[in-house]
Structure formats: structure tokens, C-alpha cells
LUMLUMZA-546838 format. One record per residue (C-alpha): x, y, z; residue in one letter. Coordinates in pm, whole numbers, always signed. Layout:
<sites>
+--------+--------+--------+---+
:      X :      Y :      Z : r :
+--------+--------+--------+---+
:      X :      Y :      Z : A :
...
+--------+--------+--------+---+
</sites>
This chain:
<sites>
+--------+--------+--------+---+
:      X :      Y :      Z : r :
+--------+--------+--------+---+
:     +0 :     +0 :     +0 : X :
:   +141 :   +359 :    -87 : X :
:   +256 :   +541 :   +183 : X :
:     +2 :   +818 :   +329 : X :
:   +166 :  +1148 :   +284 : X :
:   +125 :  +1431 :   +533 : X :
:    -33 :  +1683 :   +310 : X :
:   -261 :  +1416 :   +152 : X :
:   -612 :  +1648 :   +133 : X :
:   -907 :  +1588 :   +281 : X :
:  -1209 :  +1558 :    +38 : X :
:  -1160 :  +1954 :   -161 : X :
:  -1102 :  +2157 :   +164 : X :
:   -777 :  +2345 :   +240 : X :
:   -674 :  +2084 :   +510 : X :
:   -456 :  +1749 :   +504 : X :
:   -457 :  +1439 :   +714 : X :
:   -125 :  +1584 :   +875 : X :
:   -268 :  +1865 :   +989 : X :
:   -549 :  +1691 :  +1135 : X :
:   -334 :  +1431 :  +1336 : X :
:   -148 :  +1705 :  +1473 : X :
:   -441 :  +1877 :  +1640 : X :
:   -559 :  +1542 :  +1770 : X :
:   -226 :  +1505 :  +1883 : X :
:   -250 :  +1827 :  +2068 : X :
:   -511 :  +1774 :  +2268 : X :
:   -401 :  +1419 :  +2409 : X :
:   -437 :  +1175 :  +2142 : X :
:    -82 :  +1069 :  +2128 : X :
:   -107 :   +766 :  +1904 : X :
:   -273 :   +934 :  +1608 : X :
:    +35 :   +979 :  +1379 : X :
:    +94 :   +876 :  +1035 : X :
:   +321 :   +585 :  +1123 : X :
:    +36 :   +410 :  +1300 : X :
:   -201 :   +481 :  +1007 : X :
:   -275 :   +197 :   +755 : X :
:   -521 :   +438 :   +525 : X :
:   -820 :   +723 :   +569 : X :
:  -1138 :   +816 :   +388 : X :
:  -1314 :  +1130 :   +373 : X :
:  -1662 :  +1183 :   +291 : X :
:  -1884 :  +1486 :   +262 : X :
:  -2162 :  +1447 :   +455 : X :
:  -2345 :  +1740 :   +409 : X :
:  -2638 :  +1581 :   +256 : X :
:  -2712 :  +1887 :     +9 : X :
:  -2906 :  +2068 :   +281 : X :
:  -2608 :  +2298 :   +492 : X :
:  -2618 :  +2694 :   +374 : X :
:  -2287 :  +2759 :   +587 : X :
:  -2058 :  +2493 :   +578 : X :
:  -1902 :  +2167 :   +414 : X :
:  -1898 :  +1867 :   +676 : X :
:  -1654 :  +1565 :   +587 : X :
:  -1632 :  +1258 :   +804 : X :
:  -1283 :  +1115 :   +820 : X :
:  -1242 :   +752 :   +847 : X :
:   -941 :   +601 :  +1045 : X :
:   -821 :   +298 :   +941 : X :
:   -475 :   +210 :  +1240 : X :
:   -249 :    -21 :  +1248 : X :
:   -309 :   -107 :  +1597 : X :
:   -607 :     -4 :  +1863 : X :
:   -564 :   +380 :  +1809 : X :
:   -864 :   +621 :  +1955 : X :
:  -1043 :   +783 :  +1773 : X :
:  -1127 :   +585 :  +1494 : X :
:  -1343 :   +872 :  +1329 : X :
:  -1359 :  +1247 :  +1335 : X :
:  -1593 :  +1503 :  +1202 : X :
:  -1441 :  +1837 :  +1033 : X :
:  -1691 :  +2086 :  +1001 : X :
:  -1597 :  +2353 :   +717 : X :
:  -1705 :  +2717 :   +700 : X :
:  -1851 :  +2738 :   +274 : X :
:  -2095 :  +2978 :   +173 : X :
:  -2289 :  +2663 :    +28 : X :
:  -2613 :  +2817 :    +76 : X :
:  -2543 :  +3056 :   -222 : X :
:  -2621 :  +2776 :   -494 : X :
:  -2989 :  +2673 :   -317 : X :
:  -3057 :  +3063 :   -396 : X :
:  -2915 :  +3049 :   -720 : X :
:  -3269 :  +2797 :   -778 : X :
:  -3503 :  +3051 :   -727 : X :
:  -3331 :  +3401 :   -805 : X :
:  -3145 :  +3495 :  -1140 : X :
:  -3058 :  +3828 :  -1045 : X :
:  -2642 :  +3858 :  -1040 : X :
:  -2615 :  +4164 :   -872 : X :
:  -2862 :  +3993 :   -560 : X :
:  -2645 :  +3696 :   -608 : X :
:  -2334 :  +3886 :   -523 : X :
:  -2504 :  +4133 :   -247 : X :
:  -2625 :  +3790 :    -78 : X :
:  -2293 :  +3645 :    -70 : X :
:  -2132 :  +3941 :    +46 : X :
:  -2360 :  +3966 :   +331 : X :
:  -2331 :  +3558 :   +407 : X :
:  -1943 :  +3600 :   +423 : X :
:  -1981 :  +3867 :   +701 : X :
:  -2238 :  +3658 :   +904 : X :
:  -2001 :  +3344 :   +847 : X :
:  -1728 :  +3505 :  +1011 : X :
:  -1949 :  +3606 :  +1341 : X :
:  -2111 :  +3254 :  +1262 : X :
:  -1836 :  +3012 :  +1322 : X :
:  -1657 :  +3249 :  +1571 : X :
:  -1966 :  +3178 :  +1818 : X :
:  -1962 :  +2808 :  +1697 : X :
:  -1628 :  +2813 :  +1871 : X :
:  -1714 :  +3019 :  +2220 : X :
:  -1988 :  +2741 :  +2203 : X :
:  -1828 :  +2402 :  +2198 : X :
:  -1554 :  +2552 :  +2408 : X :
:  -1800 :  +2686 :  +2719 : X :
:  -1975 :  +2333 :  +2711 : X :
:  -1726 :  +2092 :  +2682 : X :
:  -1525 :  +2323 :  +2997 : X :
:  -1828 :  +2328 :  +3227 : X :
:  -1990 :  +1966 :  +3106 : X :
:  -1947 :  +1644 :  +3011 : X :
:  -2302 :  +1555 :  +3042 : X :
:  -2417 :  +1773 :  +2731 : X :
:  -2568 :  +1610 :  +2467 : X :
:  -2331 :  +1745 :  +2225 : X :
:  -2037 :  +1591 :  +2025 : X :
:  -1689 :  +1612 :  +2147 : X :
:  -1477 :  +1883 :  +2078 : X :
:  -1128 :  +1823 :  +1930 : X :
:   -982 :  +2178 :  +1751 : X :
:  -1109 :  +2480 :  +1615 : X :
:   -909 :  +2790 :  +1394 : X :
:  -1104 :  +3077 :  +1312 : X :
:  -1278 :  +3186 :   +939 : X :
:  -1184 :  +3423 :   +706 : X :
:  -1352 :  +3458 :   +373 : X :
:  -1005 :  +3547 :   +221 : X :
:   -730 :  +3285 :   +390 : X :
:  -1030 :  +3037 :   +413 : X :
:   -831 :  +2836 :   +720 : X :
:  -1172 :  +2799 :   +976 : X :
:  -1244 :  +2460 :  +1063 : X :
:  -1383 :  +2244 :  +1372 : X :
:  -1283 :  +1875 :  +1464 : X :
:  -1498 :  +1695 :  +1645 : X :
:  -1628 :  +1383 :  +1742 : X :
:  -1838 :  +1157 :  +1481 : X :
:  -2163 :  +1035 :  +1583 : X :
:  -2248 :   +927 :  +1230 : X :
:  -2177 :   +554 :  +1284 : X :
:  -2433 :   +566 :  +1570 : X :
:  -2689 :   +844 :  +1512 : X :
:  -2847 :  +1032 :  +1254 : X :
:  -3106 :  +1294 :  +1163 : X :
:  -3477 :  +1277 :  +1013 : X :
:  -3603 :  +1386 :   +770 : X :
:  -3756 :  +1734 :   +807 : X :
:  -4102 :  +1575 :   +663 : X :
:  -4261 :  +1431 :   +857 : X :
:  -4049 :  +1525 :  +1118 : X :
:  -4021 :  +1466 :  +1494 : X :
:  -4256 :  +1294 :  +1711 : X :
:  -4370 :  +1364 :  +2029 : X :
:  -4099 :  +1161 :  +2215 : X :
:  -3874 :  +1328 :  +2004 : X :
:  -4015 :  +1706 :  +2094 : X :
:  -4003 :  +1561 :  +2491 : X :
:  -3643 :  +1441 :  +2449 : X :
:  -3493 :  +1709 :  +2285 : X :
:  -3745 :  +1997 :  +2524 : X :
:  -3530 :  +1824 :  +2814 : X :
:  -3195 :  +1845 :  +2653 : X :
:  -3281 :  +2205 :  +2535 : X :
:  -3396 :  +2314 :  +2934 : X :
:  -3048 :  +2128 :  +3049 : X :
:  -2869 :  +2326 :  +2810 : X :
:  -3015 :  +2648 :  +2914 : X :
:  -3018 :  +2555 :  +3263 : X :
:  -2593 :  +2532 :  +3244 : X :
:  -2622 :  +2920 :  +3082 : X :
:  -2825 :  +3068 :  +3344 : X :
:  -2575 :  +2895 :  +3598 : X :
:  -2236 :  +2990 :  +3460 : X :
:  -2297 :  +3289 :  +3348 : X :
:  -1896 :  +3330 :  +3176 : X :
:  -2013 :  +3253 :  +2847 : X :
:  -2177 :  +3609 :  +2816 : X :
:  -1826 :  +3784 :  +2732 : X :
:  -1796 :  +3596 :  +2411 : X :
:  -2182 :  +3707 :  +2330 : X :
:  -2146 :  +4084 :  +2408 : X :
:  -2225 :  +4180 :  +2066 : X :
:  -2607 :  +4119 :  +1901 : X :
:  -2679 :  +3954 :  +1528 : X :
:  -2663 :  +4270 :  +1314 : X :
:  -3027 :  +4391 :  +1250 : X :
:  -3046 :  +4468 :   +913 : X :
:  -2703 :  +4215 :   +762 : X :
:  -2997 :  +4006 :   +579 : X :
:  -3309 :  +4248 :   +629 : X :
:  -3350 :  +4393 :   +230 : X :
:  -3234 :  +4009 :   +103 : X :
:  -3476 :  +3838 :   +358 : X :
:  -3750 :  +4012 :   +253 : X :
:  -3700 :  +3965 :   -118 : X :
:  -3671 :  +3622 :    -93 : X :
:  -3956 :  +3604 :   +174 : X :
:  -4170 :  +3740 :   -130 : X :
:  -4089 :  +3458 :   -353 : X :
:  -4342 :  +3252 :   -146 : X :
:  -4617 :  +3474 :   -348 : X :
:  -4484 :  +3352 :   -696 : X :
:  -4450 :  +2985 :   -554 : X :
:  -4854 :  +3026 :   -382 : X :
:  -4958 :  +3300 :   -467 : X :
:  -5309 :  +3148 :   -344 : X :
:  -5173 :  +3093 :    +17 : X :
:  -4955 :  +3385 :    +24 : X :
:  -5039 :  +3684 :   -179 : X :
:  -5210 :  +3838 :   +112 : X :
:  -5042 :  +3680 :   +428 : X :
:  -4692 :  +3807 :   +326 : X :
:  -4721 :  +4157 :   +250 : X :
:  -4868 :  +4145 :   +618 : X :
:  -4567 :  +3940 :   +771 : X :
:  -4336 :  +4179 :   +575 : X :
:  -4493 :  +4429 :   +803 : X :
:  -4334 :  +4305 :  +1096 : X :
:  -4017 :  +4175 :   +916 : X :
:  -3790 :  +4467 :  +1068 : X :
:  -3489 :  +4516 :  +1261 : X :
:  -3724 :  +4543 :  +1561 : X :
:  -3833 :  +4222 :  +1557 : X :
:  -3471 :  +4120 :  +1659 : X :
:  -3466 :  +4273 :  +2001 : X :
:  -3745 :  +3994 :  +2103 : X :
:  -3529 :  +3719 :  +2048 : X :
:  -3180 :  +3878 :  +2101 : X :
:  -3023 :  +4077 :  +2365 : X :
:  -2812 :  +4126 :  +2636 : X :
:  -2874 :  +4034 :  +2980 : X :
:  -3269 :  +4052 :  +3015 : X :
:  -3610 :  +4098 :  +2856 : X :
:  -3929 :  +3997 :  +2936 : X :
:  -3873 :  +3978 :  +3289 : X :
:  -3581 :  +3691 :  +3314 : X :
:  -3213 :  +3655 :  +3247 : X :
:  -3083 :  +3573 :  +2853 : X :
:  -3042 :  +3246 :  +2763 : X :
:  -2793 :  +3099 :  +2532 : X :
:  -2957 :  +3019 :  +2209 : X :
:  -2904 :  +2783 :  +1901 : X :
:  -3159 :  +2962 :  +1729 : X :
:  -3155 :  +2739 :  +1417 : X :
:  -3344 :  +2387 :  +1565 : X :
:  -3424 :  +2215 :  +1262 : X :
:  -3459 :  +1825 :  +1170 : X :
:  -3050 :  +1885 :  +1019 : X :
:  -2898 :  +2000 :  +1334 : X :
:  -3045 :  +1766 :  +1525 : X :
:  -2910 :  +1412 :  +1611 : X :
:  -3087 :  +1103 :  +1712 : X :
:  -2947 :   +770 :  +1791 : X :
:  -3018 :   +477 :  +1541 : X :
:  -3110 :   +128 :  +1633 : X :
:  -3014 :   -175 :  +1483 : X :
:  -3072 :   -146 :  +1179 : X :
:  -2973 :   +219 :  +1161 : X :
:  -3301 :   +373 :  +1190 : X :
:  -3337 :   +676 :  +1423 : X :
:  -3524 :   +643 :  +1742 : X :
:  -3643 :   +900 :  +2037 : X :
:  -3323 :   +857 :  +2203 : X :
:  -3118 :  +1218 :  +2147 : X :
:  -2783 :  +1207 :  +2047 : X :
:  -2655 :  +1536 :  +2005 : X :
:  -2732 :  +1909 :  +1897 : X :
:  -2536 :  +2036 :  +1643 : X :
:  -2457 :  +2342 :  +1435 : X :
:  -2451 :  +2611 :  +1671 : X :
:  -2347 :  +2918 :  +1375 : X :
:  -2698 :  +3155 :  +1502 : X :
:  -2580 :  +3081 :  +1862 : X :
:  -2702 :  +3410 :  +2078 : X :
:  -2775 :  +3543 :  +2416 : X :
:  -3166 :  +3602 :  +2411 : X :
:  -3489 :  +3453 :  +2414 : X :
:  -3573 :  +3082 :  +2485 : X :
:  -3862 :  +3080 :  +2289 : X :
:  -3710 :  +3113 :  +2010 : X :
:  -3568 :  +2805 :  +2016 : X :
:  -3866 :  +2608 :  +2131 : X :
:  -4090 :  +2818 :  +1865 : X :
:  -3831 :  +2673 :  +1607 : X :
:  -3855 :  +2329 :  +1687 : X :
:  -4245 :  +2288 :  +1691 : X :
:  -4309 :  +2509 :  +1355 : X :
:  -4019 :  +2396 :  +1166 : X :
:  -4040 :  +2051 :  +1271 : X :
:  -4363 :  +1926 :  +1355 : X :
:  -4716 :  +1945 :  +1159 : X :
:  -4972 :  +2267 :  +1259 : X :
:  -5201 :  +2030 :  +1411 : X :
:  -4980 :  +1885 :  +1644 : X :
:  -4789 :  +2198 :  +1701 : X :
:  -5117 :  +2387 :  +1774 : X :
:  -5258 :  +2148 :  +2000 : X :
:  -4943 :  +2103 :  +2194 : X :
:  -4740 :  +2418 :  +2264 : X :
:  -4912 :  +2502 :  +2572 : X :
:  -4829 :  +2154 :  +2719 : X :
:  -4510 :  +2152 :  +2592 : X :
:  -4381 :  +2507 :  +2756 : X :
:  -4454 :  +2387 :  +3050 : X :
:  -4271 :  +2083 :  +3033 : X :
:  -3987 :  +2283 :  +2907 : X :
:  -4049 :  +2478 :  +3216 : X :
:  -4072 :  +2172 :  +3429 : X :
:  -3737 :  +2044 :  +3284 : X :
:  -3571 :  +2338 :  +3364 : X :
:  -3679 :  +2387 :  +3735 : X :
:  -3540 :  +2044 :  +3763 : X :
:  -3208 :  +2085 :  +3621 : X :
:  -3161 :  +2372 :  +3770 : X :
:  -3215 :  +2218 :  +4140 : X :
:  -3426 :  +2543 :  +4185 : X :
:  -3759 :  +2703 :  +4039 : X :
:  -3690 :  +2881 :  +3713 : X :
:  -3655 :  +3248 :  +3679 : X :
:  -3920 :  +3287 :  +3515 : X :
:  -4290 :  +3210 :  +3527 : X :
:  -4504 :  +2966 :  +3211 : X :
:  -4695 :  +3344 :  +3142 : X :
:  -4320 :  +3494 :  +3080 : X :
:  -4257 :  +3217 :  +2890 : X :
:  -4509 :  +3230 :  +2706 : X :
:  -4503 :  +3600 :  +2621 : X :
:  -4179 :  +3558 :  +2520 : X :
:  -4267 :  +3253 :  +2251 : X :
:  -4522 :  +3474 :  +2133 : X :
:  -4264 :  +3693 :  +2046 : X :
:  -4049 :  +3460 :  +1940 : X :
:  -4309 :  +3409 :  +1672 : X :
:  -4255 :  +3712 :  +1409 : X :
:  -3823 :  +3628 :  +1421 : X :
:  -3941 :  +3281 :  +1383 : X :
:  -4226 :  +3312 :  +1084 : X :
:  -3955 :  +3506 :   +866 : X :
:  -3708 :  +3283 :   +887 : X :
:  -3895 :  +3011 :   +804 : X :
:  -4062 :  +3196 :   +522 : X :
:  -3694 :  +3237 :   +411 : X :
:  -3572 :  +2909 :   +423 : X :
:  -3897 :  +2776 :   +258 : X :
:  -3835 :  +2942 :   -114 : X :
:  -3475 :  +2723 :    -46 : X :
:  -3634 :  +2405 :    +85 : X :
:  -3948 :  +2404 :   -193 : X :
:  -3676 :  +2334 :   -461 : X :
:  -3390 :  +2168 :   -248 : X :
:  -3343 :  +1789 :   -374 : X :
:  -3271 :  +1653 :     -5 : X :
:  -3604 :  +1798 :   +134 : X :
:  -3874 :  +1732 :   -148 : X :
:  -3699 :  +1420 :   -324 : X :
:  -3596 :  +1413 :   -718 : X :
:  -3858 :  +1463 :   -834 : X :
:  -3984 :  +1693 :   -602 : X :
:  -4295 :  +1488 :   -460 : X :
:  -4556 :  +1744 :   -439 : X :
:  -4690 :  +1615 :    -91 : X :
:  -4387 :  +1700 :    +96 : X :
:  -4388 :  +2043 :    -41 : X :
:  -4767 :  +2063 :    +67 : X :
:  -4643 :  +1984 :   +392 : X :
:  -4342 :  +2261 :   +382 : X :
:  -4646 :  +2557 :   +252 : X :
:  -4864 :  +2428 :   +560 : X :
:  -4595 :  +2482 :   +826 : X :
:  -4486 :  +2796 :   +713 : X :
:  -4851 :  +2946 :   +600 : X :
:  -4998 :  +2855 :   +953 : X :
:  -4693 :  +3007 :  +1187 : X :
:  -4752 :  +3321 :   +977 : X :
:  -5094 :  +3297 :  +1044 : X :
:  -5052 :  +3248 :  +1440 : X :
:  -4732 :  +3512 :  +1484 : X :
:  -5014 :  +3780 :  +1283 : X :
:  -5288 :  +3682 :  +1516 : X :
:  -5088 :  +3751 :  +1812 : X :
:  -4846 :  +4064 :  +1677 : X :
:  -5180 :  +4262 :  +1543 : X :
:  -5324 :  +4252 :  +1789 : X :
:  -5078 :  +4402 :  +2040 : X :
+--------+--------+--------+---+
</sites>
């Protein structure tokens, strides 16, 4: 067998196998060198569905017992530039977009970092994967990258339709409340979160792709978005980010974006996923803010509008209940706070899932190839009916 060279590339990112043996090597993994390496394989795992990164898993194959025997290496990539490409022609958008998605990369995977590091120094308990090595991103040198632990051989995600079910929701309500339980507790992680999501980075672009929804329904949406566009302003950041405290409680720390991608369930047997959570993942809109906007996100990206409907009051306060007990104490804040707050959670929440819809309607790993026309029913039905409910509660205010 040829010998494995140092700066042998993995998959078609900047980094080699050297380089990533070295880091490993850093942080205690003695034994992963290229002497006790028989052969590797990278893979993108990506799926088609990331807007922000490239994600390769690297296969070990050693000579001898060597630990780990895979690694994940998350890569920063405007990817999310070709899923517009599908539903806007317009060059000169094209470029403003990517512009703007270079700047929010940079803030993106910098608080991808100050997450993984916080958790893994206060927790081992976290349902997250282990963290090997990070470097920062910048759109010119192009050297950001995070190594960490691969669940793939023993969990996986769902498919956004149908979605999770209830155990799911439960499981991942609990993880969520343990989670924001450990940022209410050590409150250190606020330095690294000092400064808020720019208002208006995506604001103009948002809203132009936000109107695409009329061309794609114009039935379902030519009235309901001009409406939601209404409330689509830099404003409507301040109820789900900020410093310190709103609504009558402390900020949380956020993940912000909670859908069926970032979220990782173990598999049984036969490699199926079951209710058992493995790990959250992608942490890029990470924030100091609002809890409800990452419970909102869960139930309207992730669930039907019936079940969603009939179940957020229950669910809040077993969110609520979760938290009281992982705290050891009763929660800062009351289910009426809470649920303020998740109401306005809602008009953050309906836009960017009136975003990401125009992307999903025509993305290959959501609908299928061909698109089947029943999962993009489904997609129009989630994102029609949280407009509808974030309108019913923000008009009349």
C-alpha cells in the first residue's frame, strides 16, 4: 500500500490528514500519527441541505487499537449561495447575498467556537459531540475549521417531513432546558456574546426572498406576506436577542436554528433513528436572548400545525418543568413569561422560516428528485400557519 503522505487532502477543503493528526495530537491523542495509520477516507456528509458549511467525516483505518477511529471536520462554505441560485437569477442579488453571508459566516463560526468551548469546559453531560480543535474563518485565507467527534456511525437525523414525534419534541425539550439551565448557571459565556446579530445584515435580502413565497402560492400567500413583511424589521430582533434581560428573566444561550438537520438522534439496529437524542449540532446563530425562540423553532419547523397547535401550551410547561429540575431550583421565570416571550419569538421565527422555505421548496434533499408534491404541501402548511398564528398575536398588540 502507498505510503500516506502528510499533506494528503481531505475531500476539496484546504486541510490534510497531517494537519489533522497534529491537532488530535494536541489535545491528548498521542497515538494518532501517520506511522500508526494503515489508510483514511473522507466523505462529505453534508447531505445537500447545509447553507454555511461543508462537513466531511474522516475515516481512520490504524495499524493497531488507536482512539479515535473517526472524526468530524466541520468547514465554514458559503454553500447556501447555490440553493438561492434555484429561485433568483438576479447577479447583482447573487453577489449582495454572498457578500452579506461572508460577514455573518465570520461572526457565525466564531460563536460556533465560544460554544463548543463553554460546554465541553463546564460539562461532560451535554448532549453534544466532542470537541477536538477549532481555527477561526476568514472569507479570504479560508483556514476555519472544527474537529470533532463523529456520531455518524451511531446516530443520525430525520427527515424534516414528517419530522419529529412527540418523544422526540419531549427528548430534545429536556436536553434544550439542560442546556439552558448550564447558561443561566455559569454565566462566563456572556463575554464571548457581548455583541447582538446585526439587524439589518440580511433584512432587504430576507424580505425579497420572503416574497418569492407569493410567486411559488400565490393562493396561500399573496395576502399573508405583505402582512408578515410588516413586521419583518430590525425590531423584531430585540425579542429574540439581547443582552442580559427581557421579558422579565435573564438571557439564555440560544441555538436559534433547531431544525430536523442539526439535530441528532441515535439509530437502532438497523440504523433507523429512534427517540433517544444524540446530540445538537450546528450552533453558527448561537445568541444570548430569548428561549422561545428556540422552542418556537422546533415545533413550527419541525412538527405538523395540528400537532404543534394542540401542543405548545403543554409543551412550555414541560420545558419549564425540565428546567426547574435541572436547575435544582424554580426557574426564573414564570409559564406566562414564557409564554409572552414565545409569542414573540413568533414574528423572528415566521420570517425565517418563510426564508428558508423558497430554499427548501426546490432543495433535492427535502422534497426528493422529483420533487414529490406532498412534501412540499407539507413545507407551505408549516410555514402558511406560523404566519398565520405570529399575525394573530403581533396585530393585535
Amino acid at each position: 500500500m502507498a505510503e500516506i503522505l502528510a499533506d494528503s487532502q481531505i475531500g476539496n477543503s484546504n486541510f490534510t490528514i497531517g494537519f489533522v493528526l497534529e491537532k488530535l495530537r494536541d489535545v491528548g491523542k498521542v497515538d494518532c500519527s501517520l506511522e500508526k495509520l494503515d489508510s483514511f477516507e473522507a466523505q462529505d456528509i453534508t447531505g445537500g441541505a447545509a447553507f454555511f458549511s461543508v462537513i466531511y467525516s474522516v475515516n481512520f483505518r490504524w495499524k493497531s487499537e488507536v482512539e479515535p477511529k473517526r472524526v468530524v471536520l466541520k468547514v465554514p462554505q458559503l454553500a447556501g449561495i447555490e440553493h438561492l441560485k434555484k429561485t433568483n437569477n438576479d447577479p447583482q442579488f447573487i453577489k449582495n447575498v454572498e457578500d452579506k453571508f461572508a460577514i455573518h459566516l465570520e461572526r457565525a463560526h466564531k460563536l460556533e467556537e465560544a460554544v463548543y468551548n463553554f460546554y465541553a469546559n463546564v460539562s461532560t453531560e451535554l448532549k453534544l459531540p466532542k470537541f477536538y480543535y477549532s481555527s477561526p474563518y476568514k472569507r479570504d485565507s479560508n483556514t476555519g475549521i472544527i474537529i470533532m467527534e463523529d456520531l455518524t456511525q451511531r446516530a443520525s437525523t430525520v427527515k424534516l417531513i414528517p419530522g419529529f414525534d412527540n418523544k422526540q419534541i419531549e427528548n430534545l425539550f429536556d436536553e434544550l432546558a439542560k442546556l439552558h439551565a448550564v447558561s443561566l448557571q455559569d454565566r462566563t459565556w456572556t463575554a464571548k456574546f457581548n455583541e447582538l446579530p446585526p439587524k439589518d445584515l440580511f433584512l432587504k435580502e430576507m424580505i425579497s426572498i420572503i416574497n418569492k413565497l407569493k410567486e411559488i402560492d400565490h393562493e396561500r400567500f399573496g395576502e399573508l406576506v405583505p402582512r408578515l413583511i410588516k413586521h419583518c424589521t430590525p425590531d423584531s430582533f430585540d425579542t429574540v436577542f439581547y443582552i442580559e434581560s427581557n421579558f422579565g428573566f435573564p438571557s439564555f444561550l440560544v441555538h436559534s436554528d433547531l431544525w430536523s438537520s442539526n439535530v441528532l438522534w441515535a439509530t437502532d439496529a438497523e440504523g433507523k433513528p429512534t427517540s433517544e437524542l444524540a446530540a445538537i449540532i450546528d450552533w453558527q446563530m448561537a445568541a444570548q436572548g430569548n428561549p422561545g425562540i428556540d422552542l418556537c423553532r422546533t415545533l413550527a419547523m419541525n412538527t405538523s400545525p395540528k400537532y404543534r397547535r394542540e401542543n405548545t401550551d403543554r409543551l412550555l410547561q414541560y420545558y419549564l418543568d425540565c428546567l426547574g429540575k435541572h436547575l435544582g431550583t424554580p426557574p426564573p421565570l414564570s409559564f406566562d413569561q414564557l409564554k409572552n416571550a414565545y409569542n414573540y419569538a413568533l414574528g423572528f421565527c415566521a420570517s425565517f422560516i418563510c426564508y428558508g422555505t423558497t430554499s427548501y421548496y426546490n432543495m433535492e434533499s427535502i422534497v426528493g428528485d422529483p420533487p414529490k408534491e406532498e412534501i412540499r404541501k407539507e413545507l407551505l402548511d408549516r410555514c402558511q400557519t406560523i404566519v398565520e398564528d405570529m399575525l394573530a398575536f403581533y396585530e393585535n398588540l
